[in-house]
Each structure stands twice: as structure tokens, then as C-alpha cells.
N, C-alpha and C positions, 0 to 999 in steps of 0.2 A: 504494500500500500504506500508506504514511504519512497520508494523508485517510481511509482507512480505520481506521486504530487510531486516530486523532482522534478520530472521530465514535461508535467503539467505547466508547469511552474518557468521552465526552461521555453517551455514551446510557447507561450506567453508574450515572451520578452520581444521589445521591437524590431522589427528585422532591419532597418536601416543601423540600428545601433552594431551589427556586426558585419553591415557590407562593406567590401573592400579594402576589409582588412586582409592581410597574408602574412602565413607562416614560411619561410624558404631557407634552403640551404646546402653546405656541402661540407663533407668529412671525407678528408682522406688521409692513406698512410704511406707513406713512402719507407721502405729497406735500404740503407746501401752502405757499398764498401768503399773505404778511402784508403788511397795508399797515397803519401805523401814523400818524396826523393827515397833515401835506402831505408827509411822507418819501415814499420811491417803495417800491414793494413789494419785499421777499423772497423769493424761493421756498427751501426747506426738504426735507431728508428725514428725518423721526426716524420712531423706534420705536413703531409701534401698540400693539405687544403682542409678548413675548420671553421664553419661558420651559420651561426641561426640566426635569423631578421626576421623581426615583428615589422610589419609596414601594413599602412595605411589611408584613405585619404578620405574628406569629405567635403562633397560640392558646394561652394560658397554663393553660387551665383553667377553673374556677369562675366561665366566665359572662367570661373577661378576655383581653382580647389586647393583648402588647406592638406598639406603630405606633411607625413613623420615618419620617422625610422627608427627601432631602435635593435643595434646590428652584435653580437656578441660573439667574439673569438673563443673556438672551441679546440682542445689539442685532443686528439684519443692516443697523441705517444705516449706522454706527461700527464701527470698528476693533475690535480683541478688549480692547484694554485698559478698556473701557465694560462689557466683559462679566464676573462676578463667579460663582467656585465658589461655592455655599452661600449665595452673596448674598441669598439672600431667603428663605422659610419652612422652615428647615431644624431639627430637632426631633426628639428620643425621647420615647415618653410611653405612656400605658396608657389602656386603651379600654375601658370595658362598659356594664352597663343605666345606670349612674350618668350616663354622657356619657363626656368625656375626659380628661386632664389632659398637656400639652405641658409641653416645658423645652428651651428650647436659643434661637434666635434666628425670634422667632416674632412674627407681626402683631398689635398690638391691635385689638379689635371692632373699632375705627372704621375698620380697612383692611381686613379683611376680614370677611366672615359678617353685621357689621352695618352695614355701608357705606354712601356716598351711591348708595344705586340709583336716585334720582331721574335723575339721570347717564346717561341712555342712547347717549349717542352716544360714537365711539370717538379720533377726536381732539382734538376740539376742547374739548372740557368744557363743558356746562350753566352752571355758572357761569363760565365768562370767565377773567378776575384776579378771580373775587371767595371769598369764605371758606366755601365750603361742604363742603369736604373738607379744611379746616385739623385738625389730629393727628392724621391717618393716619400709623401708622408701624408701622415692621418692628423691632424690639427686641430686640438681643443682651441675651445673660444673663437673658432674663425665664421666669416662669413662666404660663401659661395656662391655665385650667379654663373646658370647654364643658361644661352639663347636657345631659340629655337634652332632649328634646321630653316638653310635658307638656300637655296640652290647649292645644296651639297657644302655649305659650309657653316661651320660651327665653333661657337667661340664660348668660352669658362674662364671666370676671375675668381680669384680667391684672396681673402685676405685675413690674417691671422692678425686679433687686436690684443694690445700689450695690457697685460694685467695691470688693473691699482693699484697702488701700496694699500687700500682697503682689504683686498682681496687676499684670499690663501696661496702665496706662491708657490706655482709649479716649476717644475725642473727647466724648463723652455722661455720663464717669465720675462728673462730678457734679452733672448732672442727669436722673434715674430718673424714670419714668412710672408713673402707672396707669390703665388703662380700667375700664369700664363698659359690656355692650351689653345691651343687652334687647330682646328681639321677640315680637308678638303677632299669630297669624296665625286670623282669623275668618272661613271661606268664602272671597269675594272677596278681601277685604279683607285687607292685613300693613301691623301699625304696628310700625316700629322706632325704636328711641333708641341714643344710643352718646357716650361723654364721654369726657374725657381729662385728670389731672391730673396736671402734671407741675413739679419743683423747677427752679426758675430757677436757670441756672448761672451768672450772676453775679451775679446778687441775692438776697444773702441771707434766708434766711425767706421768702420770694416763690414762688408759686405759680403757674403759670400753666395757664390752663382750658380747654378747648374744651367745645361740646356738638351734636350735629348728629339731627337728625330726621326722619323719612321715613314717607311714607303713602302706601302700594299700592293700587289697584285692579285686579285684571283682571276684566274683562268680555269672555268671548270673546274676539276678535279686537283687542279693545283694550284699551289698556295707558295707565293715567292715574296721574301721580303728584305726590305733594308733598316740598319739600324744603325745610328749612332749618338752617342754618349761624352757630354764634357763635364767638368766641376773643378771648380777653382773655389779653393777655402784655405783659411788663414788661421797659424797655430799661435799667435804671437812672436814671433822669429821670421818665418819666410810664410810666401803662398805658396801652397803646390797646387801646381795644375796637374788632371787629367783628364785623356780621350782615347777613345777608342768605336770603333766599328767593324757591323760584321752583317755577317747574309743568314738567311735558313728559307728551307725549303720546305713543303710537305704536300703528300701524293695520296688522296684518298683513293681505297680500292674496296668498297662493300665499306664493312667494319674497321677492317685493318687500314692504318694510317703510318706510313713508314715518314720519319723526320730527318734534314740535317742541318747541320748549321758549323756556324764557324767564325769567330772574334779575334779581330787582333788591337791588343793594347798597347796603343802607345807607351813608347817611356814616358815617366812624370817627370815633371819640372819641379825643383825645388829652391825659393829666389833666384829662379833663373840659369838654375843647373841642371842639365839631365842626370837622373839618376840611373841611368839608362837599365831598367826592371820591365821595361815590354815583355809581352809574352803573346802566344796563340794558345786560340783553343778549336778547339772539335769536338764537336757532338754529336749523337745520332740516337734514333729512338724507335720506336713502334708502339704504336700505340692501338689496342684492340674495345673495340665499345661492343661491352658484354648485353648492352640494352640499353634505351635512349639516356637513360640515367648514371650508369654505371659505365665505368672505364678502368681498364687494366691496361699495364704496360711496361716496357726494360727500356733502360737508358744506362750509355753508355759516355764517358768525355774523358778526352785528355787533354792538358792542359801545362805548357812547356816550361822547363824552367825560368823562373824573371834574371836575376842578377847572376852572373856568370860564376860556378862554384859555389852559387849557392845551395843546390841541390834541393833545390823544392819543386820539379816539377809534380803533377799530381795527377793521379789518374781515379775515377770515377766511377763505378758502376753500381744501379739501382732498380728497383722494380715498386710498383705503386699499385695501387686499388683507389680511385675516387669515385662516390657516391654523392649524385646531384638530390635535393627535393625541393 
């Protein structure tokens, strides 16, 4: 009788109070072995991919709907203390023909929307150790404005505001960001850009930059792309620059997805010295979709030595299970 006035009671409730809300996500695991110059190898298990989002929206009217988020990183390698409420894209914000506008602890372009998609593969990264994903970041207290789509092009501000001295400081309290994305999508082809400037927190007046680039092609059944990576940041002493670019490829066949790719890293500049630590990398993959949700797959990289005698070249291989909902 009591499961019945429950569910009485449940079927009751207004049904606009739970539309368009959504539950979504993805957990995945990655294996792999690291061997690093004549050390003996590693094996490993981290986090492929880990994440639940509550989202929501509700129509305001004139064309406007209030959206929120609230996005939490999940690890199934690690223990729950790895895992984080709200840790990641969590946001109120208003939505219409204009595009978007977020507030609350939100990604800059360069982590999401206008990202390295040159990057196809899921553990190992296209670039190695090298800078091609350097200012990606997730931004408490910023604000974010996405436009719409406008003849295939698309533009994202972000701006990270500097805490009070009212306020509880956080680790980043005085050094605030801002991005830059822009994408331009022609047929085949998508060219993206994405930059990042951000105030050094211990050097004063000092700025530090990133900038990162990306060029799509699909053709059918394949997937070719370009990618490159800069970042100039300062330790109090010198700026070191780095850059680096690289290509990958991928060839859908049914389920099976074979990958490759390939980065080469500049040497860094350090006041204007090369330290000359360049290196290449190489990578390859396969990738098998067990069901439109689910994905397995082996990845393989090696990655050459940087400093001559240093003996750190490093070599990679992994296998994953990701699970979309």
C-alpha cells in the first residue's frame, strides 16, 4: 500500500518540473605499460574517461532558455577521494539565437569546443610530453560566451574574474585567465584556433600565453588532421618557450577504427637559449566499438629520446574499455 501512495504521489508531480533535464556520461579504464630509457617497465591503471552531468534547461520566453550544469569527475582506477562534486563544467547561464552565455566554473575554448582534436586516440596522447594541449583549463569564477553558428563560423570568450580580498582564496586567486576560440567549418574541411592568456602569479606584470591550432578533414571514411601547439611562460628567471606539431590519421572500417599519428617537439627556448630536448613521437591505435556506447581498444607510442645521453626515450603500450550514457 505504501509503494503505492509512493508512486501515486510521484505520478502526481508536474511534469514540466522534470523536462529536460538529463542525466549523461562516460567511465572509462585504461591499462598500460611504460618503459622509460634502460629502467624496466611499469604497468598502470588510470582513468580513460570519468564523468556524470546533471543538465538542464527551462524556456524563458522571447526566443530564451535558462541552462545549468552540474558536471562531476568520476575515477573507477582510484579511490573516491580522486573523485570531485562539481569538479568540472559546472555552470548557470542563458541560451538563445544569440549563442550562450555561462558563469560559474567553466572550460576555456582551448579545453573544450575548440580543443586539440588533432588528438585522437584515448590514452596515450598524440603529443607524448610534448605542448600541444598546454592551457586547457576548467576555470572557477569565470564567465563564458559561445555565439551562434554563423556561416560555418564560430567564436567563445572566456574570462576568468580575480577574486576579492572578501573572498576565500583559491590556489589561482592571482593568477586569472582569458581565452580565445574561433572555428571555421567549410564542407570537409574545420579550421580551428584557441589561445590563452593568463597573469603570472609570481611575476609581476608577466603574462603568460599559449596558442594551439587544428585542421580537419573528413573524407568519408577518413579522418586526417593537423595540429599545432605553443606556450610561453615565465619562472621568475627566464621565459621558456615551447612548440611543437604533428598529423594523425584515422580509417573507419564497420566497427574497427585503425589510428596514427605523429608529433615532433621543438626544442624549448630558455631566455633565449635552446635547450635543445626536441623529441618525436608515434602513435598508433585500433580502436573496436563493441556497441554505439561502448568502445575497446590497444594503443601503442614511442617517443624518442629529448637531451642527448639522457636516456629517456619512452615507449608506451595500453589497452582501454570506454563506456558512453
Amino acid at each position: 500500500m505504501k509503494k503505492l501512495i509512493v508512486l501515486a504521489t510521484l505520478a502526481a508531480l508536474p511534469a514540466v518540473a522534470m523536462a529536460d533535464v538529463t542525466i549523461s556520461g562516460v567511465v572509462g579504464v585504461g591499462i598500460q605499460n611504460t618503459k622509460t630509457g634502460s629502467a624496466g617497465s611499469v604497468n598502470d591503471m588510470n582513468r580513460a574517461a570519468g564523468e556524470v552531468k546533471f543538465a538542464g534547461s527551462e524556456d524563458l520566453g522571447n526566443g530564451l532558455k535558462a541552462v545549468w550544469q552540474v558536471a562531476n569527475r568520476i575515477d573507477p582506477a582510484y579511490d573516491e577521494k580522486t573523485n570531485a562534486w562539481g569538479g568540472r563544467d559546472t555552470f548557470v547561464g542563458v541560451k538563445g539565437s544569440f549563442g550562450q552565455v555561462r558563469f560559474g566554473n567553466v572550460s576555456n575554448p582551448t579545453n573544450s569546443g575548440f580543443s586539440g582534436n588533432a588528438d585522437v586516440f584515448t590514452v596515450i596522447g598524440l603529443h607524448g610530453d610534448g605542448s600541444y594541449k598546454d592551457g586547457e583549463a576548467r576555470l572557477a569564477h569565470s564567465i563564458r560566451f559561445d555565439s551562434a553558428e554563423v556561416a560555418g563560423l564560430k567564436v567563445a570568450i572566456s574570462q576568468q574574474l580575480k577574486e576579492g580580498s572578501g573572498q576565500a582564496v583559491a590556489a589561482n586567486a592571482t593568477s586569472y585567465s582569458s581565452g580565445l576560440g574561433i572555428s571555421y567549418a567549410a564542407g570537409p574541411v574545420t579550421l580551428i584556433y584557441s589561445g590563452t592568456s593568463k597573469k603570472n602569479g609570481t611575476v609581476a606584470g608577466v603574462t603568460d600565453k599559449t596558442n594551439q591550432f587544428t585542421a580537419q578533414a573528413s573524407l568519408g571514411d577518413v579522418g586526417l588532421n593537423f595540429g599545432y601547439g605553443d606556450a610561453k611562460a615565465n619562472t621568475g628567471v627566464n621565459q621558456t618557450k615551447k612548440r611543437g606539431y604533428g598529423i594523425s590519421a584515422t580509417y573507419a572500417m564497420g566497427a574497427v577504427t585503425p589510428m596514427v599519428g605523429y608529433w615532433k617537439q621543438n626544442d624549448s627556448k630558455k631566455g633565449g637559449v635552446s635547450q635543445k630536448d626536441g623529441f618525436n613521437v608515434f602513435s598508433a591505435s585500433v580502436d573496436y566499438a563493441l556497441s554505439k556506447r561502448t568502445n575497446a581498444g590497444v594503443e601503442f607510442q614511442k617517443q624518442s629520446e629529448t637531451v642527448t645521453g639522457k636516456n629517456d626515450k619512452k615507449r608506451t603500450a595500453a589497452v582501454y574499455l570506454v563506456h558512453s550514457f
